[in-house]
C-alpha positions as CSV (number, residue, x, y, z in Angstrom):
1,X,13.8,7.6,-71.8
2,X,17.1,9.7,-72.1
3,X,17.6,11.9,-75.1
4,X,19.1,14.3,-76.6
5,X,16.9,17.5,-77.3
6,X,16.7,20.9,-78.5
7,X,13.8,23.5,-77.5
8,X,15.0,25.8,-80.7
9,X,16.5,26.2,-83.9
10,X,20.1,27.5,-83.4
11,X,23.4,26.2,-82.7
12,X,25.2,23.2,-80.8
13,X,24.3,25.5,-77.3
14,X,20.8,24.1,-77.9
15,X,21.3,20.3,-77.4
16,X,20.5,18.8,-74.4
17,X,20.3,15.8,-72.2
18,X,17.3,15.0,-70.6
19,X,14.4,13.1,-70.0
20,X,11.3,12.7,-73.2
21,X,8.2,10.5,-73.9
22,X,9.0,7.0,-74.9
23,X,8.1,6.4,-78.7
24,X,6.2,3.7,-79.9
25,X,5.7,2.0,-83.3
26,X,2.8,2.6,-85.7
27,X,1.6,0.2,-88.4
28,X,4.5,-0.8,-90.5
29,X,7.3,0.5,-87.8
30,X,9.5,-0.6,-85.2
31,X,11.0,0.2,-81.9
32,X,14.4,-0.5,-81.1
33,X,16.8,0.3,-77.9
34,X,19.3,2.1,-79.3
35,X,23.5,1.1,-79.2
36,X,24.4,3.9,-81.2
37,X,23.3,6.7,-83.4
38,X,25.3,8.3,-86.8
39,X,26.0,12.4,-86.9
40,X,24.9,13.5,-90.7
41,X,25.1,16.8,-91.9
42,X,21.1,17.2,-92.6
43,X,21.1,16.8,-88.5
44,X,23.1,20.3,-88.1
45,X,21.1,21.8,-91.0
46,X,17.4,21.0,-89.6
47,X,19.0,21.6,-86.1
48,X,19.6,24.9,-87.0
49,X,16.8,25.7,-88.9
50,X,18.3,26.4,-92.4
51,X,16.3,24.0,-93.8
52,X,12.9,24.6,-91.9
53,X,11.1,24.8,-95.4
54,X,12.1,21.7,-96.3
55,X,12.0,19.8,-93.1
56,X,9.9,21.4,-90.7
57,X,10.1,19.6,-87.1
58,X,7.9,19.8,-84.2
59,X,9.7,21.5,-80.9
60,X,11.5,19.5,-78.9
61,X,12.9,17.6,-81.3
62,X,15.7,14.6,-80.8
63,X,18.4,15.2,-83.2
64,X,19.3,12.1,-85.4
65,X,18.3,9.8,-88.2
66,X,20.0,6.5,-88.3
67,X,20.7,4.0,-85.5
68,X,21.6,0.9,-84.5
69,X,20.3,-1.3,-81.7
70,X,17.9,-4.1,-80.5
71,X,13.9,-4.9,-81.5
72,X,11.7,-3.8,-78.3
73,X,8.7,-3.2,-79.9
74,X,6.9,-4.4,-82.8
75,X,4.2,-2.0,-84.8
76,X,1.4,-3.7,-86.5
77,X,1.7,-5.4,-89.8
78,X,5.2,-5.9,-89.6
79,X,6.9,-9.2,-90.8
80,X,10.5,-11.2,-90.4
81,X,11.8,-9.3,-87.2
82,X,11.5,-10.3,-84.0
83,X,12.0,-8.7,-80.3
84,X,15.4,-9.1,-79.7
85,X,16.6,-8.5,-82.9
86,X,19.8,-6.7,-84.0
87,X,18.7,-3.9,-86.8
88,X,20.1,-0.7,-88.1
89,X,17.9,1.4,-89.7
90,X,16.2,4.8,-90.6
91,X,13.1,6.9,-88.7
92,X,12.2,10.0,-89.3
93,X,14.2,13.1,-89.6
94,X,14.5,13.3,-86.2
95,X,14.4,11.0,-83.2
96,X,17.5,8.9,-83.2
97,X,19.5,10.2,-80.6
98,X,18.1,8.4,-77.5
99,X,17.2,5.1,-75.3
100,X,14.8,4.5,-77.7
101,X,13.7,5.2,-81.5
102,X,11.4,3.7,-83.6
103,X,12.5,2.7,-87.2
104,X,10.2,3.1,-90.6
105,X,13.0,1.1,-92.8
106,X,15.7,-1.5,-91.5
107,X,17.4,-4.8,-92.2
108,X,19.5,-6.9,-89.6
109,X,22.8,-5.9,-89.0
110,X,25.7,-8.3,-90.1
111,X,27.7,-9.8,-87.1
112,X,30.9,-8.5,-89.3
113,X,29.7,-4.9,-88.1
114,X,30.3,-3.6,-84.8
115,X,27.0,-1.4,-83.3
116,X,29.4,2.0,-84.2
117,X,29.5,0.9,-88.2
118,X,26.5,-0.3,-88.0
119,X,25.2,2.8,-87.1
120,X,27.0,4.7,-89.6
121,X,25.5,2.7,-92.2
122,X,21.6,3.5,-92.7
123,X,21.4,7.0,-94.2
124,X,24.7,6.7,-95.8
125,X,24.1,3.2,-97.7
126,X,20.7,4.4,-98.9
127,X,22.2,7.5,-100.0
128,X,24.7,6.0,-101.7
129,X,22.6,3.4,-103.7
130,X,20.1,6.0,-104.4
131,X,23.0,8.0,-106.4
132,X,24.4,5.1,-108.4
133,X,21.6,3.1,-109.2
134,X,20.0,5.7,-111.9
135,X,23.8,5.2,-113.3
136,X,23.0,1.8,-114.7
137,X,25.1,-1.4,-114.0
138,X,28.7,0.2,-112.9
139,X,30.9,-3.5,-113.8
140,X,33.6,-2.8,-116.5
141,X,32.9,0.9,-116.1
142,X,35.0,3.8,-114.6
143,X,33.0,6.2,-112.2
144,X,34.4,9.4,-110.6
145,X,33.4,10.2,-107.4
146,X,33.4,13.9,-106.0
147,X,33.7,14.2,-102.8
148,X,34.3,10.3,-101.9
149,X,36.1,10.5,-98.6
150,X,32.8,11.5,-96.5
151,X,30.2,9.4,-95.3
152,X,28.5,8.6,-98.5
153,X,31.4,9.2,-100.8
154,X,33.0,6.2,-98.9
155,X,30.1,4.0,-98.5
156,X,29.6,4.5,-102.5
157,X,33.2,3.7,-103.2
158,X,33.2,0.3,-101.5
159,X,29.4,-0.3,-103.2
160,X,30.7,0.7,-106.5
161,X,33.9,-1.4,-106.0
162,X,31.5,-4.3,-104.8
163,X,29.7,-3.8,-108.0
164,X,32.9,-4.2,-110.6
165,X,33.1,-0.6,-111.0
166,X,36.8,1.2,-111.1
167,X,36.6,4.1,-109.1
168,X,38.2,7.8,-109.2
169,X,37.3,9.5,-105.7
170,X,38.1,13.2,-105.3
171,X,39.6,14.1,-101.7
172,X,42.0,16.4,-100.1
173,X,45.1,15.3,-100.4
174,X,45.1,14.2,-96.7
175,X,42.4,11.4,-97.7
176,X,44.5,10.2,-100.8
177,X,45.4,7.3,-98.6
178,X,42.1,6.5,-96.8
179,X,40.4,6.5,-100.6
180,X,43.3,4.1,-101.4
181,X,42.3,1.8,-98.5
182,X,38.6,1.3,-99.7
183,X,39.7,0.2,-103.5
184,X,39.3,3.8,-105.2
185,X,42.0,5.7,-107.1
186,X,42.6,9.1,-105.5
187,X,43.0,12.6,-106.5
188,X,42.5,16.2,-105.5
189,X,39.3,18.1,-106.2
190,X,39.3,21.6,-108.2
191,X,41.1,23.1,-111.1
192,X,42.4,20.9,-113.3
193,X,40.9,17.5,-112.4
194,X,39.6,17.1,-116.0
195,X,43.6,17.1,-117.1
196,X,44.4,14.4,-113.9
197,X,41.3,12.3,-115.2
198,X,43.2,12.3,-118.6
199,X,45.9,10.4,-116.8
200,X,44.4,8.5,-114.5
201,X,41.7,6.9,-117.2
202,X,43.1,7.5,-120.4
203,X,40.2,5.7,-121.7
204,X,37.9,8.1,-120.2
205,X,35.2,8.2,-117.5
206,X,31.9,6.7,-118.2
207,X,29.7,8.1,-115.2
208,X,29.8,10.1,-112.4
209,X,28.5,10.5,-109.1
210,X,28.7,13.9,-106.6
211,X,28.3,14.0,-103.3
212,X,29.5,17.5,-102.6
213,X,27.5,19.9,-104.1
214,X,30.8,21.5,-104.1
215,X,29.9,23.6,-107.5
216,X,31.9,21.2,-109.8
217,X,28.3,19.6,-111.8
218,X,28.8,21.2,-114.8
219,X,32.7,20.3,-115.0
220,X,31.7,16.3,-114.3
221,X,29.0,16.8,-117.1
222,X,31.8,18.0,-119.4
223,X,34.0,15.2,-118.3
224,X,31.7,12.4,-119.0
225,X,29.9,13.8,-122.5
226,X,26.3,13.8,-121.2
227,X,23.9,14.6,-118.2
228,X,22.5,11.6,-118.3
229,X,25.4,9.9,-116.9
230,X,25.7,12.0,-114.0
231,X,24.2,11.8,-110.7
232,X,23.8,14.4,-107.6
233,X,22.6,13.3,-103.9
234,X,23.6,17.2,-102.6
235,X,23.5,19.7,-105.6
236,X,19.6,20.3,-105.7
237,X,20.2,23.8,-107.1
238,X,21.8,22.3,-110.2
239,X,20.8,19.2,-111.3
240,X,16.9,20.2,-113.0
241,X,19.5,23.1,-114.6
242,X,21.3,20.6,-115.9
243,X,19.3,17.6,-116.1
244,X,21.4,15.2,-114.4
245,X,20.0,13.0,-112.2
246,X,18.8,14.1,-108.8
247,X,19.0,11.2,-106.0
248,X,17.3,11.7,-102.5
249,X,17.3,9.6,-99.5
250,X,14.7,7.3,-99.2
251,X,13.8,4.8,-96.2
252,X,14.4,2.0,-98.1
253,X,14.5,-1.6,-96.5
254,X,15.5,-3.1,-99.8
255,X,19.0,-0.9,-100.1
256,X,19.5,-1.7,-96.4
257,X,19.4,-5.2,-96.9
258,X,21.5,-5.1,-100.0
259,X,24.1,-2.9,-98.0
260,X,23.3,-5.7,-95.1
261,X,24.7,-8.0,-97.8
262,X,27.3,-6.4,-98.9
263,X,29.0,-6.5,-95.1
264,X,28.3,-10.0,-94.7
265,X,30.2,-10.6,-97.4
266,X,33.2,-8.3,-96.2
267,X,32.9,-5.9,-99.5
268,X,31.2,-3.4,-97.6
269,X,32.3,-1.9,-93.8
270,X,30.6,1.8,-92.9
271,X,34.2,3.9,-92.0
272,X,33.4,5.8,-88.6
273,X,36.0,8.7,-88.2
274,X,35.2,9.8,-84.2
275,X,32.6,8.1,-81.8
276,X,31.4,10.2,-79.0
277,X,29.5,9.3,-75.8
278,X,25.9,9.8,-75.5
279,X,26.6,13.1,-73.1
280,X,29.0,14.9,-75.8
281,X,26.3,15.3,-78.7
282,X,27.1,18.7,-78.7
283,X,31.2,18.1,-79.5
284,X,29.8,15.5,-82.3
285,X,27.3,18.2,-83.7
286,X,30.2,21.0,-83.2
287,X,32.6,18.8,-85.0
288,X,30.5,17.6,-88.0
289,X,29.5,21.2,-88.5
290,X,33.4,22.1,-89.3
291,X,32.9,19.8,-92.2
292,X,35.2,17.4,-94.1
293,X,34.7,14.3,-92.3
294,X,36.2,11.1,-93.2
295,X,33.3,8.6,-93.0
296,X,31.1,8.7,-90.2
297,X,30.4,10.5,-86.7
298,X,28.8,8.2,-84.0
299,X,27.4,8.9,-81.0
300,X,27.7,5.6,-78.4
301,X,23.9,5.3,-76.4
């Protein structure tokens, strides 16, 4: 098969295009020919190496966690897919960006989707869920968002909507109307937001989620009146400090079928900012890098 590679840690001058092994399923996983994969930022971070503690890879490695695309292979012990399947889904911490990648968690893929939102949607949904969920039922309650404009603020904005919730999302001013478009109530990150809040929710904010790691925990613990209504997928550093809640990805069929859901029923659309072809990985790694993406970054197989 084709794939993206790189040899080394280091920086988007790494990545290539070339031939690799096929994969193939263990017990419990599937394969799938792959439509499209999603850019996230713990691709450029393991790329690099600045995480290599955390997530050590073997060398070559294929860049990439989520996908979309088509059942080709079916690992033992698996149930309710079939070859020829459509599924988006989630592997390992590598291994997405190519022909072919084989999936540990997925859930078919609503026809409302197309293969570049569907891609988009794997790691970001489960993020997503995985940060609100230890917040307790969100209907009839206002949540701030920090950071809500990326790919899992937005995904947890239209969740949280979904869910009843009334939604604050933090955003540069630039994304004040992209936040508006997905249901939430915008405003700007940084001194001052508990004063805006005041305004915005004069009857207070009952729970919080951040998805920035952007510093700002201890002002959103201040703003709702207790840790344990706050939730972090990004400020590890922080959260035992704090005792807030500390939310981490998980390959979790059961969120990507309730996301799955969610589409199908229109209250739920990944947001894909830029898609690149297959053979500018590196211009989609350089990009995300820069930071501040609105939604998603997809790369078209």
């Amino acid at each position: 098969m084709r794939a993206v590679r790189y040899h080394e840690y280091g920086g988007v001058e790494t990545l290539v295009v070339e031939q690799a092994p096929d994969p193939h399923p263990g017990s419990g996983e599937i394969r799938v020919r792959v439509a499209a994969a999603s850019v996230n930022p713990v691709d450029w971070k393991v790329r690099s190496g600045a995480v290599r503690e955390v997530f050590p890879v073997d060398l070559p490695a294929i860049p990439g966690r989520d996908v979309v695309g088509v059942v080709d292979e079916i690992g033992e012990g698996v149930e309710g897919v079939s070859i020829g399947d459509r599924v988006f889904g989630l592997g390992g911490v590598t291994g997405a960006t190519a022909e072919l990648a084989v999936l540990s968690a997925w859930a078919h893929a609503p026809t409302t989707w197309t293969d570049e939102e569907a891609a988009g949607a794997g790691l970001a949904s489960v993020t997503a869920m995985g940060g609100l969920k230890p917040l307790g039922p969100l209907a009839g309650r206002t949540l701030l968002i920090e950071g809500a404009s990326g790919g899992v603020g937005s995904a947890a904005v239209e969740i949280a909507v979904a869910q009843g919730a009334t939604v604050i999302g933090t955003a540069r001013e630039r994304n004040h109307e992209f936040l508006a478009s997905l249901g939430a109530v915008p405003t700007t990150y940084g001194t001052g937001l508990a004063e805006r809040l005041a305004t915005l929710a004069p009857g207070g904010v009952d729970i919080a989620l951040d998805t920035a790691a952007s510093g700002s925990l201890p002002d959103l613990v201040a703003i709702v009146g207790d840790p344990t209504r706050v939730s972090t997928i990004a400020d590890h550093a922080n959260a035992h400090v704090l005792g807030v809640h500390l939310a981490n990805a998980e390959n979790d069929s059961t969120l990507l079928s309730e996301a799955a859901e969610l589409g199908r029923q229109g209250r739920y659309t990944p947001r894909v900012e830029r898609t690149y072809p297959f053979e500018q990985t590196v211009e989609a790694h350089a990009y995300a890098e820069r930071g501040h993406t609105r939604g998603k970054i997809v790369i078209s197989i």
